[in-house]
C-alpha positions in Angstrom: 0.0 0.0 0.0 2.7 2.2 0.7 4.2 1.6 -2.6 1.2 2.7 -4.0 0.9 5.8 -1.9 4.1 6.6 -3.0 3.9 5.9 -6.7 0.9 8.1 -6.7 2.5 11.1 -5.3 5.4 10.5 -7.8 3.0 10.6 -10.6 1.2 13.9 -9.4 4.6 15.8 -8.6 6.0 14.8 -12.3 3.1 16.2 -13.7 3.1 19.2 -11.8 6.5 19.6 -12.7 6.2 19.2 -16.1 3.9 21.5 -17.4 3.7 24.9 -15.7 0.4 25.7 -17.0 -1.5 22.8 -14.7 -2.1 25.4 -11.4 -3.5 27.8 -14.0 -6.4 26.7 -16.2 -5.6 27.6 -20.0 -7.8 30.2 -21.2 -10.5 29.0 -23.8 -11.4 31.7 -25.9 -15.0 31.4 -27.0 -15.7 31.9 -30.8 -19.0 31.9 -31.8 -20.9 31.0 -35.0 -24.2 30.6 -36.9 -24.8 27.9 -38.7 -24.4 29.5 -41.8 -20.5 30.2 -41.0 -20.1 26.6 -40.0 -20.8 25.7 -43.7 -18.8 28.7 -44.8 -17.2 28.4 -48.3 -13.8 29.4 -48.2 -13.3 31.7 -51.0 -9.4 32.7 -50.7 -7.7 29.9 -49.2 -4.4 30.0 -47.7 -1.9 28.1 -45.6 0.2 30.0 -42.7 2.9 28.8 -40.7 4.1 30.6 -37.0 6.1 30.2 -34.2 4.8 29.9 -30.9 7.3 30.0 -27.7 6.5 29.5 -24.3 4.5 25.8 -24.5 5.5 23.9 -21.8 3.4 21.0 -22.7 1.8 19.3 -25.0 -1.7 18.6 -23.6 -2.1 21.5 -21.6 -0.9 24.1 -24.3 -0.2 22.7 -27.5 -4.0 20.8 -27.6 -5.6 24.1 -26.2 -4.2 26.5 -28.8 -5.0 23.9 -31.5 -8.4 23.7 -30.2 -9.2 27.8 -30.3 -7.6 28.2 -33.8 -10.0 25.4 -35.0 -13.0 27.1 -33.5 -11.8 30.4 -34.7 -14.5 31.4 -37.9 -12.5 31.4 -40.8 -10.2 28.9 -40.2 -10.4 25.6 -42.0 -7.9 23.3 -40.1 -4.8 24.1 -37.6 -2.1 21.9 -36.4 -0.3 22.5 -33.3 3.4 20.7 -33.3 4.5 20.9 -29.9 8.3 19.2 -30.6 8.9 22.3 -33.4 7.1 25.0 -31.8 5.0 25.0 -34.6 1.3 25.9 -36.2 0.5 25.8 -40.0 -3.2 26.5 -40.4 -5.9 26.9 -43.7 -7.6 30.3 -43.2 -9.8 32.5 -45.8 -8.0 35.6 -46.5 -10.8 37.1 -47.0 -12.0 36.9 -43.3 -9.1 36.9 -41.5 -5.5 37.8 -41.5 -2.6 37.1 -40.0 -2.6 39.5 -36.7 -5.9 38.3 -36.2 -4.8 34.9 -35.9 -2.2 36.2 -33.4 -4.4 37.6 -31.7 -6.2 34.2 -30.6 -2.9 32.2 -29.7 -2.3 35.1 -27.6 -5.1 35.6 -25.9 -5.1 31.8 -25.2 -2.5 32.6 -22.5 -0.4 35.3 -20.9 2.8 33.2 -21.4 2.5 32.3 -25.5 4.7 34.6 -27.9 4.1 34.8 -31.6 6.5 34.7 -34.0 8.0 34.3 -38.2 4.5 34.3 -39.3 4.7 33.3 -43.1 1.7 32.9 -45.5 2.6 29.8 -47.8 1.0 30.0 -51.5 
């Protein structure tokens, strides 16, 4: 039982440990839609790459960013790659442009940083 105890506590310190942003819940930004813009037909579509610095972890930062860009109106798909640092995303120019996109890793949390943003045709 002890060994248990102490696998346990173990298991929560590495975790706490490893990913700075589990005391502090990440931020969900809410993005709303109709239904129309669900079903929105993406008249100028491009791909953009950024940097993002200051993910400490995968699930916690990485998944959450991912998960606001994807709900993000005007944005086909997003990829967060934790390992590079990464996000390369599908967006309609004509909705949105790059500082907008910005906008919505960085207001996912206080700690994310933005950076070479390049639009790939």
């Amino acid at each position: 039982m002890k060994k248990i105890i102490l696998l346990a506590s173990v298991f929560v310190f590495s975790v706490m440990v490893s990913c700075k942003n589990i005391t502090a819940i990440p931020k969900v930004v809410t993005v709303e839609q109709t239904a129309n813009e669900k079903e929105l037909v993406f008249t100028e579509a491009t791909k953009l790459s950024m940097s993002i610095d200051g993910m400490v972890c995968a699930h916690g930062c990485a998944a959450v960013i991912e998960k606001n860009l994807n709900k993000t109106v005007g944005i086909k798909e997003a990829k967060v790659d934790f390992e590079t640092k990464q996000v390369y995303l599908i967006f309609d120019a004509a909705l949105l442009n790059s500082e907008k996109i910005s906008e919505v890793v960085l207001k996912t949390g206080d700690t994310y940083s933005v950076s070479n943003v390049e639009v790939i045709n």
